[in-house]
KETOR-456247 format. One record per residue (C-alpha): residue in three letters; chain; x, y, z. Coordinates in steps of 0.2 Angstrom, whole numbers, m for minus. Layout:
<recs>
{Ala; A; {X; Y; Z}}
...
</recs>
This chain:
<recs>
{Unk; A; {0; 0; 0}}
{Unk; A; {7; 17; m7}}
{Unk; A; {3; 30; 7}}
{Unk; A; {4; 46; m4}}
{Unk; A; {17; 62; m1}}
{Unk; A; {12; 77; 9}}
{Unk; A; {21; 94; 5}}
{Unk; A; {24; 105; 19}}
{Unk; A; {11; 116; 8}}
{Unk; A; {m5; 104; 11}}
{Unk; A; {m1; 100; 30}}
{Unk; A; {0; 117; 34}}
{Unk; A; {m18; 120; 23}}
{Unk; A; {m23; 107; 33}}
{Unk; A; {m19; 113; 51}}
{Unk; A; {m25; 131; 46}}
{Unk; A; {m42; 121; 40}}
{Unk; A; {m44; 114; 57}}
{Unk; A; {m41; 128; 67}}
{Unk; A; {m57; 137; 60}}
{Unk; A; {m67; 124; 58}}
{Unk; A; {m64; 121; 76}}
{Unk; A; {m66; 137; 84}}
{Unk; A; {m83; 136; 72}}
{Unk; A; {m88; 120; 81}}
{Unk; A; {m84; 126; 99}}
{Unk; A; {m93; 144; 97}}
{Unk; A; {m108; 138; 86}}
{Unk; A; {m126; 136; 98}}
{Unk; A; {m131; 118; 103}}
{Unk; A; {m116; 108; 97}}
{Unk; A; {m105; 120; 104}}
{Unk; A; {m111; 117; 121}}
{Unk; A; {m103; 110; 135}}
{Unk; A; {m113; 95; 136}}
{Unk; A; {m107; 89; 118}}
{Unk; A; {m90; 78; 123}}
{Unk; A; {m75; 87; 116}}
{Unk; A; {m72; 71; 106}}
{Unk; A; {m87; 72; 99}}
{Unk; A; {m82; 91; 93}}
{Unk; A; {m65; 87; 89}}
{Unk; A; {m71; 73; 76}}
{Unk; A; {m84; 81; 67}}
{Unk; A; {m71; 95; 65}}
{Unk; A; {m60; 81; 56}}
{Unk; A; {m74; 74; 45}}
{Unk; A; {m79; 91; 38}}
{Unk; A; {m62; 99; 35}}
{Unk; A; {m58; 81; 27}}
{Unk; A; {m72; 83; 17}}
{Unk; A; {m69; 103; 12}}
{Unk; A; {m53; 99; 12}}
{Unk; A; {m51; 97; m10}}
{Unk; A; {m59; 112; m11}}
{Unk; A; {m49; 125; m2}}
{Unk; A; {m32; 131; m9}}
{Unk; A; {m18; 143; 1}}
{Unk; A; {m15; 157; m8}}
{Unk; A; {1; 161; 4}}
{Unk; A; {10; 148; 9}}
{Unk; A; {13; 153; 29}}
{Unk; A; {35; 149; 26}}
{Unk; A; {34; 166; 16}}
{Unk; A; {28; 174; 31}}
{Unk; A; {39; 180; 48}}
{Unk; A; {32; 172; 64}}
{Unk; A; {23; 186; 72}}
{Unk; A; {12; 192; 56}}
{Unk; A; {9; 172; 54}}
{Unk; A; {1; 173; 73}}
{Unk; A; {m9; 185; 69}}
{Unk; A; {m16; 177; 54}}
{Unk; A; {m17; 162; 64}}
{Unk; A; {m28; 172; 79}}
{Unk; A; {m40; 178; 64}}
{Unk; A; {m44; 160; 60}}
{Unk; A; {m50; 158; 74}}
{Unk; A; {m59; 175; 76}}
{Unk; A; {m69; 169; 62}}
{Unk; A; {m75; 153; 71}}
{Unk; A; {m80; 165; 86}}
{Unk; A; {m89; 179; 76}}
{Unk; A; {m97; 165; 67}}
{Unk; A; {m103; 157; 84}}
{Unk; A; {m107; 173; 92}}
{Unk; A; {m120; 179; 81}}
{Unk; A; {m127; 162; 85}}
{Unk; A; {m128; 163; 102}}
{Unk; A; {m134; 181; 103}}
{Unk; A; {m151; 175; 99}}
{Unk; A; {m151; 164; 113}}
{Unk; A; {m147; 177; 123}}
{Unk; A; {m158; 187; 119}}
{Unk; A; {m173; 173; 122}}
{Unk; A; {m164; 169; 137}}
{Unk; A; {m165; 187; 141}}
{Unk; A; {m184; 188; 137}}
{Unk; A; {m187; 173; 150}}
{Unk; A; {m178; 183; 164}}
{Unk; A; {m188; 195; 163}}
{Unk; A; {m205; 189; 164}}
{Unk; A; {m199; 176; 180}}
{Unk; A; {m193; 193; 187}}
{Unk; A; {m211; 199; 185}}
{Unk; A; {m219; 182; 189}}
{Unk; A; {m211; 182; 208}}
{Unk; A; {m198; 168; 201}}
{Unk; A; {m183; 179; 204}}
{Unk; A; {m174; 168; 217}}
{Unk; A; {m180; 151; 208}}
{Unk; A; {m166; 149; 198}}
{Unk; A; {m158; 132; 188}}
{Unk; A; {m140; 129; 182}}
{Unk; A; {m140; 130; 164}}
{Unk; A; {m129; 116; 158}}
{Unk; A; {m122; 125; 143}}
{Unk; A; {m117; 140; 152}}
{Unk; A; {m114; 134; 170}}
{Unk; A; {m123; 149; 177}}
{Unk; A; {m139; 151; 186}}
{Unk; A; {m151; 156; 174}}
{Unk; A; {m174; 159; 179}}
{Unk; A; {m182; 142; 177}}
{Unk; A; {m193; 152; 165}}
{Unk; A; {m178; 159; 153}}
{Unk; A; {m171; 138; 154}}
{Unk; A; {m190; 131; 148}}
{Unk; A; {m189; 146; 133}}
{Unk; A; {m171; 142; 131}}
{Unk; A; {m175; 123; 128}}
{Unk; A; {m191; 126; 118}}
{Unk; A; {m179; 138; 106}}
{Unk; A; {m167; 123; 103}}
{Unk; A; {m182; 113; 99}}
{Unk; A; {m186; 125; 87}}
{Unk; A; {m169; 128; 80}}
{Unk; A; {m165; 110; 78}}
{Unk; A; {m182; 105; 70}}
{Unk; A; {m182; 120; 55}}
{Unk; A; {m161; 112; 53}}
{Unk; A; {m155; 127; 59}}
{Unk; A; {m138; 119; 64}}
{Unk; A; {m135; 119; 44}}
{Unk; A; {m134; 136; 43}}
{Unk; A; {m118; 135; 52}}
{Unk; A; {m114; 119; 41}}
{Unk; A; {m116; 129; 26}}
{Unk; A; {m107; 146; 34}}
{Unk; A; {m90; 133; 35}}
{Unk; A; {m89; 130; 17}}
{Unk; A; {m95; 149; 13}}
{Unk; A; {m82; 154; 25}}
{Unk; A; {m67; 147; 13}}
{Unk; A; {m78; 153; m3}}
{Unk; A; {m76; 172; 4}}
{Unk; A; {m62; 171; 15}}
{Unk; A; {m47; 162; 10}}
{Unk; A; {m34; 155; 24}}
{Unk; A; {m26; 169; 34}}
{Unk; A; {m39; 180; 23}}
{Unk; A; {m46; 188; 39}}
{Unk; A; {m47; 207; 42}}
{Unk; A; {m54; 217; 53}}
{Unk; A; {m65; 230; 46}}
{Unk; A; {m75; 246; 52}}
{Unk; A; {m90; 237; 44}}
{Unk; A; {m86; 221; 54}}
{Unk; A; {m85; 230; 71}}
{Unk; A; {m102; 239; 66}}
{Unk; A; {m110; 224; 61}}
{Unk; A; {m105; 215; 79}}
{Unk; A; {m113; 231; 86}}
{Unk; A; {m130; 228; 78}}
{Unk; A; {m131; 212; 84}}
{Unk; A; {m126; 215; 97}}
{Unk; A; {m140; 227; 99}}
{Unk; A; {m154; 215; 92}}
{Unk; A; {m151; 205; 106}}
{Unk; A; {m161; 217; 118}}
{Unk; A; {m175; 217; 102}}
{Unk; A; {m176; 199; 101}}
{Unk; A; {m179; 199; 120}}
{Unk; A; {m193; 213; 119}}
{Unk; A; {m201; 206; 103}}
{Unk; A; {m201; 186; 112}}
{Unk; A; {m209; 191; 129}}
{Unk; A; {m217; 206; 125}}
{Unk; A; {m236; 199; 126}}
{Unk; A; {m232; 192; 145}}
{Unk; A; {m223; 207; 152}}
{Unk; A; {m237; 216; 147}}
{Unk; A; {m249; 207; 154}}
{Unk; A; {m240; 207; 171}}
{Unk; A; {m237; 224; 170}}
{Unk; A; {m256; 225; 170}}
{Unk; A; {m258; 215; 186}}
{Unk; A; {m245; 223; 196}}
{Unk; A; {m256; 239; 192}}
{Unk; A; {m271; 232; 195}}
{Unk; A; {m262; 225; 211}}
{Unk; A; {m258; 244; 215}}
{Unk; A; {m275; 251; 214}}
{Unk; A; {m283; 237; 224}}
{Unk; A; {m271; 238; 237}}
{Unk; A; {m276; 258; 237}}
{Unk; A; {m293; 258; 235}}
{Unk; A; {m296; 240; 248}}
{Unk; A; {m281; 242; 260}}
{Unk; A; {m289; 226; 269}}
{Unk; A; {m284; 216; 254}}
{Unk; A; {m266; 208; 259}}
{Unk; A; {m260; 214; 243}}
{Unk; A; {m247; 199; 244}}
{Unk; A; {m252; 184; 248}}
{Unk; A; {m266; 186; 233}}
{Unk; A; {m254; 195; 221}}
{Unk; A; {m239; 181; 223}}
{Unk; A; {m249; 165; 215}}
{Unk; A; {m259; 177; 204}}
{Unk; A; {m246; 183; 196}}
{Unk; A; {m239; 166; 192}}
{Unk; A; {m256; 161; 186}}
{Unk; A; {m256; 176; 174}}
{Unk; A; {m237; 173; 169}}
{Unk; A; {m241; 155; 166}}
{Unk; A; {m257; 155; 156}}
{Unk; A; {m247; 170; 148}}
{Unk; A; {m234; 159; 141}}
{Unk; A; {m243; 147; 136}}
{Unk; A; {m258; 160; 124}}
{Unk; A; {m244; 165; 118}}
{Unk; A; {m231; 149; 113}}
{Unk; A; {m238; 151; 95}}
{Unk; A; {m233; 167; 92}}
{Unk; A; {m217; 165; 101}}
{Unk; A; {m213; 150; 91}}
{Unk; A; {m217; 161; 75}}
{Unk; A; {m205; 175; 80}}
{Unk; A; {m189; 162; 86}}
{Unk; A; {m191; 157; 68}}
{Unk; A; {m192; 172; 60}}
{Unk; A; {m176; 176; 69}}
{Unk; A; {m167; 161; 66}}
{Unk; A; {m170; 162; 47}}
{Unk; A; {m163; 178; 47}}
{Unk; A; {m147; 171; 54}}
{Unk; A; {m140; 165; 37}}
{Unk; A; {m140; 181; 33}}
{Unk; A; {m132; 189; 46}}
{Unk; A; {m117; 177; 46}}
{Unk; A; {m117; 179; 26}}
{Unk; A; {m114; 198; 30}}
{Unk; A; {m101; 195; 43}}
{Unk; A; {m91; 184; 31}}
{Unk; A; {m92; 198; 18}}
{Unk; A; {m85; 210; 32}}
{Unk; A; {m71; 200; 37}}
</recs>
């Protein structure tokens, strides 16, 4: 069995290949989480740069470059995995975000769980949105889009390609931005609804002071958040796709910046 030659030219492809690819893996939402075994994220990074790997040429070899610009190159490959993950992950957030919120309102601000990808204590609320969004994200193949953005990537940016642009940085601002949007536009029907209460709540307790304004406001609120949530799962669901479709986009964008 002839076990073919590798110039220095195709390993070094190869390693700059797997350095993206990776820092696409580790950054990207769902796979990317803690709970996925590194092994698990270390050989699906070696399948699909195997598989890309035909494809992709390097334009400058990185021997004709001095080690200190070659680092730098090499940080942007990774840069690109995060940026690429981090648009991701801000809609997440920003659901995440939206759930906070309405436990804070419901009376849950203390009942809090350990979110398994983050490791920090999230509401119990914004984990049962988070999980439902997963659902949803996993369901319409959203995972692709970040499949897909790996093969872009090397279409628009070629190895040690990455530059960081005014546009880039603005763009990252904007999303950045849309995270407080996603989380208004998700939850906005229930923190409404219990902005309502508490008002109500506030007149009651001024106009029947022998109310205990408390004890009936606590489990009425969490009736209201509840049956809140779930009037309103429809149109949540509607809105966390719309968000997610747009996320091709956005990443498509980000490329074109970089």
């Amino acid at each position: 069995m002839n076990i073919p030659a590798l110039t220095t030219e195709q390993v070094e492809l190869f390693i700059l290949m797997f350095i993206r690819v990776s820092a696409i893996m580790v950054t990207i939402p769902v796979l990317g989480g803690r709970t996925v075994p590194v092994r698990v994220k270390a050989g699906l990074s070696l399948l699909i740069v195997f598989l890309i790997y035909p494809f992709v040429q390097l334009k400058a070899p990185m021997g004709d470059l001095a080690v200190f610009p070659l680092a730098l190159r090499m940080a942007g490959e990774v840069l690109i995995g995060v940026i690429i993950g981090f648009a991701g992950r801000l809609i997440f957030a920003g659901i995440q975000l939206a759930g906070q919120l309405i436990g804070f309102q419901m009376g849950f601000a203390i009942v809090n769980v350990v979110d398994p990808v983050t490791s920090a204590q999230v509401s119990i609320i914004a984990q049962l949105q988070y999980l439902i969004a997963v659902l949803i994200f996993l369901t319409i193949n959203g995972h692709h889009i970040f499949l897909h953005a790996i093969s872009d990537s090397y279409r628009v940016l070629p190895p040690l390609g990455f530059h960081f642009s005014g546009e880039l940085m603005e763009t990252i601002l904007e999303l950045s931005k849309n995270l407080f949007v996603i989380a208004i536009k998700t939850g906005a029907p229930v923190i409404v609804a219990l902005l309502f209460t508490s008002v109500g709540l506030g007149l009651i307790a001024r106009t029947v002071p022998q109310i205990n304004i408390f004890i009936v406001g606590f489990p009425l609120k969490i009736a209201v958040g509840l049956i809140g949530i779930g009037l309103t799962l429809p149109m949540f669901l509607k809105v966390t796709e719309f968000f997610f479709f747009n996320l091709k986009g956005q990443v498509s964008m980000l490329l074109r910046h970089m």
